[in-house]
C-alpha positions in Angstrom: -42.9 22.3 37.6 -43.2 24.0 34.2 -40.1 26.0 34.8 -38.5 22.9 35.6 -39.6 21.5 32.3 -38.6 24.5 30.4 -35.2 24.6 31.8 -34.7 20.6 31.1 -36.0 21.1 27.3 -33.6 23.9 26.8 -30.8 21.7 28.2 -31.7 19.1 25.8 -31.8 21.8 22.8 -28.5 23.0 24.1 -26.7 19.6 24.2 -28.8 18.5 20.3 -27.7 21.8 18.9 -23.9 21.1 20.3 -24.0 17.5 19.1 -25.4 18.7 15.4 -22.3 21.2 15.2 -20.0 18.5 16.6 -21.6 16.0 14.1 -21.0 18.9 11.4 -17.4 19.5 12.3 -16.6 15.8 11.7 -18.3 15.4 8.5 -16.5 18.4 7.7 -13.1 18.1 9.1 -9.9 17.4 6.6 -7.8 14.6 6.9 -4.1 14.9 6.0 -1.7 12.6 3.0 0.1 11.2 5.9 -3.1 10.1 8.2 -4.6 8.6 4.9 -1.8 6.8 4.1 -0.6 5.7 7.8 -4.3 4.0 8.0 -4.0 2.9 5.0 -1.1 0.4 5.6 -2.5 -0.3 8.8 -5.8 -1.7 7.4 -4.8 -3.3 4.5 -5.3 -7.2 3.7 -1.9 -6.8 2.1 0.1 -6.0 4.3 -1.6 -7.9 7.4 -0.8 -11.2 5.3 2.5 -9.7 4.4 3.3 -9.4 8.2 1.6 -12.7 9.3 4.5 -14.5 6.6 7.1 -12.3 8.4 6.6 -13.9 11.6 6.0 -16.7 9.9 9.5 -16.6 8.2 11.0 -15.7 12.0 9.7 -18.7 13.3 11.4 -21.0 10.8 14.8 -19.7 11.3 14.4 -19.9 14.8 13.3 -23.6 14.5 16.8 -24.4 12.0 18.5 -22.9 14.7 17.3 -24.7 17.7 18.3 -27.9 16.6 21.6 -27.3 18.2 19.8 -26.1 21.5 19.4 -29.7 23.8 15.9 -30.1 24.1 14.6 -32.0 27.4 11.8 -34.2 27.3 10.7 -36.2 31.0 7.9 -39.1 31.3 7.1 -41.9 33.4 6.2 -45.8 32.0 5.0 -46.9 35.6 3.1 -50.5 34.9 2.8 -54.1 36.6 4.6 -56.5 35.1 4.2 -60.8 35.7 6.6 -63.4 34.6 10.0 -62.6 33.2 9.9 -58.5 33.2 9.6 -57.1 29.3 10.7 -53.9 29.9 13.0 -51.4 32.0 11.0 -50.8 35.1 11.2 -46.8 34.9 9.0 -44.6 37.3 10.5 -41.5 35.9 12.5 -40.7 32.8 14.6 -37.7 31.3 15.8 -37.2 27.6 18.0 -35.0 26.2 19.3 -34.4 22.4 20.3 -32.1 20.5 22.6 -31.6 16.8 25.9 -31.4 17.2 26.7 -31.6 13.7 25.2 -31.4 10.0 26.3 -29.8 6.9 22.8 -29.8 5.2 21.4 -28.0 8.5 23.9 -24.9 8.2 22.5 -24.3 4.6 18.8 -24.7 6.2 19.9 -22.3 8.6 21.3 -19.7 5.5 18.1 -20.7 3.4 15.9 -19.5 6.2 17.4 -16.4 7.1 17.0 -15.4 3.3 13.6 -16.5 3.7 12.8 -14.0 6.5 14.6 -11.3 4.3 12.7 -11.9 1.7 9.2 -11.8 4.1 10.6 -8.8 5.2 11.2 -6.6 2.0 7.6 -8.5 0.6 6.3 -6.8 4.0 8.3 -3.1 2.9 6.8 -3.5 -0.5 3.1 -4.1 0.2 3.1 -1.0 2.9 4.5 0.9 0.1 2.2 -0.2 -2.9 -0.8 0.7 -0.2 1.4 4.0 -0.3 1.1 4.6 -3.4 -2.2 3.5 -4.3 -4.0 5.7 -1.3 -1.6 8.6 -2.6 -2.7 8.7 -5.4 -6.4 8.2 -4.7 -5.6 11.3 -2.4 -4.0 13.4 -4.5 -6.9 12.5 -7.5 -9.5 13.5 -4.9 -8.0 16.6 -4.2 -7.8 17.9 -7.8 -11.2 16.6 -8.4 -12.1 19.1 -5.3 -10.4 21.9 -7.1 -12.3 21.2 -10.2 -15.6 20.9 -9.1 -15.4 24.6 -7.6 -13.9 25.7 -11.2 -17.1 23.8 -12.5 -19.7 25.0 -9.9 -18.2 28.5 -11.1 -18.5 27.9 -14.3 -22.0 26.7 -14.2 -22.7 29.9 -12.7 -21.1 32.0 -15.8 -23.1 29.6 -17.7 -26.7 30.7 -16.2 -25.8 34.0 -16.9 -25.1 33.6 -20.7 -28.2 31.7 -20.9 -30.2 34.5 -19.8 -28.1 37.3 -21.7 -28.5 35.3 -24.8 -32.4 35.0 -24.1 -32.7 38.4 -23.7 -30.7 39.1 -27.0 -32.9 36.6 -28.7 -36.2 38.1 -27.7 -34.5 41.8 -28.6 -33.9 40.5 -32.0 -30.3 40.8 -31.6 -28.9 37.2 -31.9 -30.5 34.4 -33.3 -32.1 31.7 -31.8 -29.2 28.8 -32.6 -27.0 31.5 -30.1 -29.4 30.8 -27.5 -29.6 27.2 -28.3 -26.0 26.9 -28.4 -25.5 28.9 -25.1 -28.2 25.9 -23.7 -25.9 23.5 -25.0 -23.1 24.6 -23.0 -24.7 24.6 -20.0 -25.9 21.2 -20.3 -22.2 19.9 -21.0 -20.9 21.7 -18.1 -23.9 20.6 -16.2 -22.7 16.8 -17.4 -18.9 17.8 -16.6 -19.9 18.5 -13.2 -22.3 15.3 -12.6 -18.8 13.5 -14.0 -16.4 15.2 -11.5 -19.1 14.6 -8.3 -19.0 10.7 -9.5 -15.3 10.5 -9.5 -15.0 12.6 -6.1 -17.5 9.8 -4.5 -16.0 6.7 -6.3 -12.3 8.4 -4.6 -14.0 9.1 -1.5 -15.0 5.4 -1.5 -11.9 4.0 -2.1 -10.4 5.9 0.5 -12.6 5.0 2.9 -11.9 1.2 1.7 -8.1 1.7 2.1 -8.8 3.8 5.9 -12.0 2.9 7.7 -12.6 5.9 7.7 -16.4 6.9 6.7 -16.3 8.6 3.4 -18.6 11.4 4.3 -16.0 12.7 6.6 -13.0 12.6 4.0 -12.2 15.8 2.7 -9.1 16.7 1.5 -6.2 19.2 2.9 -4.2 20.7 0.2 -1.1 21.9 1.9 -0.4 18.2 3.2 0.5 17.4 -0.5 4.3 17.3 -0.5 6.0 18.7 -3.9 7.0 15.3 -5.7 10.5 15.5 -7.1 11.1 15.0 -10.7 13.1 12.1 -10.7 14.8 10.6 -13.9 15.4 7.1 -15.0 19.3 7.5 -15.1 19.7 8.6 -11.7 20.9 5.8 -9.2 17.7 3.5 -8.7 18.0 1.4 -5.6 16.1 -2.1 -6.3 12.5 -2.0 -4.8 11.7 -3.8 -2.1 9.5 -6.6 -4.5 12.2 -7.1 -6.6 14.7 -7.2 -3.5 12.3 -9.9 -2.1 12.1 -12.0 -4.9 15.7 -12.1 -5.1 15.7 -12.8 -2.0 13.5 -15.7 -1.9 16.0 -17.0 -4.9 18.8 -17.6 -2.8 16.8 -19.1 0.1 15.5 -21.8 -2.5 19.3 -22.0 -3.6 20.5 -22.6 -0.2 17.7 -25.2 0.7 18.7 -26.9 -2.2 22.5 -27.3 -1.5 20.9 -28.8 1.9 19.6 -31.0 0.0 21.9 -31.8 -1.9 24.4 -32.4 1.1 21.8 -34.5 3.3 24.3 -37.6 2.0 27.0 -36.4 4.6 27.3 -38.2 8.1 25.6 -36.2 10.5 26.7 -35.8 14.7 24.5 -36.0 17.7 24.3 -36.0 21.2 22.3 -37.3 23.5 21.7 -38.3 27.1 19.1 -40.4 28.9 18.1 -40.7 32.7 15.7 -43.3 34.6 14.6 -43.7 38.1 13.8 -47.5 38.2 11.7 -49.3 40.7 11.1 -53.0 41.0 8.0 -52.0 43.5 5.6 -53.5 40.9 7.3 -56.2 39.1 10.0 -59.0 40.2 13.2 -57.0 37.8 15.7 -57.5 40.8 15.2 -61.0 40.5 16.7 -61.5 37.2 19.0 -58.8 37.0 21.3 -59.1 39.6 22.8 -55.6 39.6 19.9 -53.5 39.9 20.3 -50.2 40.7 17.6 -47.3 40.8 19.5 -44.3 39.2 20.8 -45.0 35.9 22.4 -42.3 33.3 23.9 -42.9 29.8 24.7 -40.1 27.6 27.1 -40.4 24.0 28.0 -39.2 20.3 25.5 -40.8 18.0 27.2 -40.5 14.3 24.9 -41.3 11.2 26.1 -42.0 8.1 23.8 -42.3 5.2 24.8 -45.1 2.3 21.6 -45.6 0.4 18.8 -43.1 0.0 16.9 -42.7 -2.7 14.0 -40.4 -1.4 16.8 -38.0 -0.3 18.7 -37.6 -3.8 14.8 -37.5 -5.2 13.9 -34.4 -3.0 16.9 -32.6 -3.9 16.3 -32.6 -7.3 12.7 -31.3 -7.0 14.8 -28.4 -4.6 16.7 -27.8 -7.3 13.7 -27.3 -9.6 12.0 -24.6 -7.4 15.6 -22.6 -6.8 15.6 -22.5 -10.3 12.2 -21.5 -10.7 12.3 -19.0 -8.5 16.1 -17.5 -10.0 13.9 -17.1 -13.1 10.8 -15.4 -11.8 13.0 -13.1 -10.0 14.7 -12.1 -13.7 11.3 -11.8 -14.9 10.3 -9.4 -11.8 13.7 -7.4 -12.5 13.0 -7.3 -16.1 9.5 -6.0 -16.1 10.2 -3.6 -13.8 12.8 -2.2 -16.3 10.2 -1.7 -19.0 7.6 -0.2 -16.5 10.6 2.2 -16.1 11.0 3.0 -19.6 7.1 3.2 -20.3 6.8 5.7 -17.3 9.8 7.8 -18.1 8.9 8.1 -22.2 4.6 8.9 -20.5 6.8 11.6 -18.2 8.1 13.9 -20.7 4.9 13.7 -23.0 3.0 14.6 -19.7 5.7 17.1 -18.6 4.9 19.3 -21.9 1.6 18.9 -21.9 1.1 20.4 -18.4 3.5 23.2 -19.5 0.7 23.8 -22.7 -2.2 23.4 -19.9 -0.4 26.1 -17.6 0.3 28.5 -20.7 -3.2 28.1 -21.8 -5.2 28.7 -18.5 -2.4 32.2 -18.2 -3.6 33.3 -21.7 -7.2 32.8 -20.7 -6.8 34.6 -17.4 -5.1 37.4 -19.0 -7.7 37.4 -21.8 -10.3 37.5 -19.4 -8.5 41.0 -17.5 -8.5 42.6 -20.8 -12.1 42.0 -21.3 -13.4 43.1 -17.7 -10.7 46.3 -18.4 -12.8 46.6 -21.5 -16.1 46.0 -20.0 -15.4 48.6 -17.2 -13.1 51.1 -19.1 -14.3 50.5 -23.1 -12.2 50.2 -25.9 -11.0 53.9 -25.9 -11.4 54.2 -30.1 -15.2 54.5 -30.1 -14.8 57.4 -32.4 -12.2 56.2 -35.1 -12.7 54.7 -38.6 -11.2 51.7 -37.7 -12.6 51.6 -33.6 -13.5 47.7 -32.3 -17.0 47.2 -31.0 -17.6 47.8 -27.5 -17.6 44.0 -25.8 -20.7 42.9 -24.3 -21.6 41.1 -21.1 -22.0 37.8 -23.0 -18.5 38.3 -24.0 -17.5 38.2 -20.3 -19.3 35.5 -19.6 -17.9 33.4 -22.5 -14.1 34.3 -21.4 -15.2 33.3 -17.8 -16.2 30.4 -18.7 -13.0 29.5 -21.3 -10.8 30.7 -18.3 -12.7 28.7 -15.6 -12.2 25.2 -18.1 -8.5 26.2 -18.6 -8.5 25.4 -14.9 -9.7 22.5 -14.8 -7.6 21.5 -17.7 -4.3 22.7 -15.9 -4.9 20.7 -12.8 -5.9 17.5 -14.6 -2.4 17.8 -16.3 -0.9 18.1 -13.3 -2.4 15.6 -11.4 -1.4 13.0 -14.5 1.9 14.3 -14.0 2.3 13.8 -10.3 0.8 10.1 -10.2 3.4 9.4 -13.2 5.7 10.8 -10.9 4.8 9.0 -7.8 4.8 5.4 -10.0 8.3 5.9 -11.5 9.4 7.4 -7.8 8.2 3.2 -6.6 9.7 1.7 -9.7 12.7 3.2 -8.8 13.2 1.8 -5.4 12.7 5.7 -4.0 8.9 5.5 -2.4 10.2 5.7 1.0 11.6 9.0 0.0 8.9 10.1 -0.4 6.9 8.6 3.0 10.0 10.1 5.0 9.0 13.7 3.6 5.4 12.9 3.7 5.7 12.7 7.3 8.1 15.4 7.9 5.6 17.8 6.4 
C-alpha cells in the first residue's frame, strides 16, 4: 500500500513539476508583430462595428435592387357573408409586383453601391488604424525591453562606483560630495529604471487590450520587426482608405439626392393578381351571374406624380446632407495634408537626431575600449614628464555607465523615428505595404 502511495505522489509531482514548466514556458514565450497585430484587428470594437455597417451597407443595395425582382405574396380571406355579399369571396389569393421602371430608383441603386464602398474602405481603415496603433505599442515595448537590460546593466556599474567611491572616501582619497554624488546617480538610474518597468507594463497592458491576450505572457520577438522604409511626402501617395471612404460616402449622398430630386418623374409597374373564389359560404352566385372560381388579372400600372410637396421638401434636406458631407470630406482630405507636412518636417528633425544618438553611443563605446585597454595595459608613459595618470576602476565604471545610457538614448531615437515613420507610411495611403511585408516576414 505505501509503495502504491509513493509511486502515485511521485506521479502527481511529475505531472505539477511538468505543468509549472508548461505554465513557465507560456508566461515566457514571445509573440510575433504579425500575431499582435492579426489579433488586434480581430478583437477590436472598431472594426467589428466597421464590419457590422459593411453588411449593413450590402444589405441596402441588395434591397434597391430587388425592387425590380417580382415579389409573391399568397393569403386567404375565407369568411361568411349574409345579405348582398361585400366582398370578393376568395378562399385563396396570389400577388405579384414588382418595378418595372423609375428614374429616382437607378440613382438609389448608384447611391447605395457608393454606400457599401464607402463601408468598405471605413472597414480597410479601421483594421489599419488598429495596425498601426498595436505596431507601434509593439515596437515601443520592444525598445523599452532593450532599455531596461541597458538600465539593469547600468545599475550594476552603478553599485560598483558606489562602493569604489566609499572606499576612496574612507582612504581619504576623494571627498565625501564624490560619494554623495556617486549615490545620486544611482538613485536616478534606480528612478530611470522604475520609469522604463512602468511604461513596459502600461504597453504590456495595452497590448493585451488590443489582443486578449494576458499581459504576463507578452514578450516581445525582435527579429519580427520588419525594417520600415523611409518614405517621403513627394513620392506618389495613394488616398487612405478614410479619406477614400469619406469621399465615398460624398457621392452616395450626391446620388440619393438626384433620386430625390427626380422622384417627380412617372414611375412603371407591374403587377398581377390571382383568386380561387368560392360561394360555399355566402350567396355571390346569386348576384353575379358569371361567377367563376379561377380568376387572373395582371397589367402596367403607370404613376405620374403632379403635386407633391413632401417630395420636393425631402430633396432639399438630400441636398443639404450631400453637401455636407462633399465638405467634410474636403476637410478630411485637407487635414490629412497638414498631418503630412507636420510628420514629414518631425521626420528629418528626428532623422538627425538618431544619426547624433548613434554617433554618440559609438564614441562612448569606443571611449569605453580605450579605457579597459588602459585599465588592462596602462598608459605606457608612466615614466615621462608629461605621462597621464594611470585610470582607475571608478573611471571604468563611469564610462560604463555613460556608454550603457548612450544606449538607451540611441534606441529611444530610433524608436521616435520608426513610429514617425509608421504614421506618415498611414497618412500616405501605404500602411498595407507595410501589413503585406509584415506578414511575409
Amino acid at each position: 500500500m505505501r509503495a502504491g502511495l509513493n509511486l502515485r505522489n511521485a506521479r502527481a509531482a511529475a505531472l505539477l513539476a511538468l505543468g509549472l514548466t508548461a505554465g513557465t514556458a507560456l508566461l515566457e514565450a514571445q509573440v510575433s508583430l504579425s500575431t499582435v497585430v492579426d489579433l488586434a484587428q480581430k478583437n477590436a470594437s472598431a472594426v467589428r462595428m466597421a464590419q457590422a455597417d459593411v453588411q449593413k451597407a450590402q444589405a441596402v443595395y441588395n434591397q434597391t435592387v430587388d425592387v425590380y425582382y417580382p415579389s409573391l405574396t399568397v393569403g386567404s380571406t375565407v369568411g361568411y357573408s349574409f345579405g348582398f355579399p361585400t366582398g370578393q369571396p376568395s378562399i385563396a389569393n396570389a400577388n405579384m409586383q414588382s418595378l418595372v421602371l423609375s428614374y429616382p430608383q437607378r440613382q438609389y441603386i448608384r447611391a447605395a453601391r457608393a454606400g457599401w464602398n464607402a463601408a468598405t474602405l471605413a472597414l480597410k481603415d479601421a483594421q489599419e488604424q488598429k495596425a498601426l496603433e498595436a505596431s507601434t505599442a509593439y515596437i515601443e515595448l520592444d525598445t523599452v525591453t532593450h532599455e531596461l537590460d541597458a538600465a539593469h546593466e547600468q545599475e550594476t556599474d552603478t553599485s560598483r562606483l558606489v562602493e569604489i567611491e566609499r572606499q576612496r572616501t574612507e582612504a581619504g582619497v576623494d571627498p565625501l560630495s564624490e560619494l554623495l554624488q556617486a549615490r545620486l546617480k544611482a538613485a536616478q538610474l534606480k528612478l530611470n529604471r522604475l520609469h522604463l518597468e512602468t511604461r513596459a507594463g502600461t504597453l504590456a497592458k495595452q497590448l493585451s487590450a488590443l489582443t486578449g491576450l494576458p499581459a504576463e505572457s507578452i514578450a516581445t520577438d525582435h527579429g519580427s520587426i520588419p525594417e520600415i522604409p523611409a518614405v517621403k511626402a513627394d513620392e506618389a501617395a495613394v488616398a487612405p482608405a478614410g479619406i477614400q471612404s469619406a469621399a465615398q460616402l460624398a457621392q452616395s449622398k450626391q446620388l440619393q439626392a438626384h433620386g430625390d430630386d427626380l422622384a417627380g418623374r412617372p414611375q412603371i409597374g407591374f403587377g398581377a393578381i390571382y383568386n380561387l373564389d368560392s360561394d360555399a359560404l355566402n350567396n355571390y352566385s346569386t348576384y353575379y351571374n358569371h361567377y367563376t372560381p379561377n380568376n387572373l388579372s395582371f397589367g402596367i400600372s403607370i404613376t405620374i406624380p403632379l403635386f407633391d410637396f413632401g417630395v420636393r421638401s425631402k430633396a432639399k434636406q438630400s441636398a443639404a446632407e450631400a453637401l455636407r458631407a462633399t465638405v467634410e470630406a474636403e476637410e478630411a482630405r485637407r487635414q490629412n495634408d497638414v498631418r503630412i507636412a507636420t510628420i514629414t518636417g518631425n521626420l528629418r528633425e528626428l532623422d538627425a537626431l538618431a544619426d547624433i544618438a548613434s554617433l554618440k553611443q559609438q564614441i562612448a563605446n569606443e571611449q569605453l575600449q580605450a579605457v579597459l585597454a588602459q585599465m588592462e595595459l596602462g598608459n605606457g608613459a608612466a615614466s615621462g614628464s608629461n605621462a597621464q595618470p594611470q585610470l582607475t576602476p571608478k573611471a571604468e565604471q563611469l564610462a560604463r555607465i555613460d556608454e550603457r545610457q548612450k544606449v538607451e538614448d540611441a534606441l529611444d531615437a530610433g524608436f521616435d523615428l520608426s513610429k514617425a515613420r509608421l504614421n506618415l507610411l498611414c497618412a500616405l495611403g501605404h500602411m498595407q505595404d507595410w501589413l503585406n511585408e509584415l506578414h511575409a516576414k
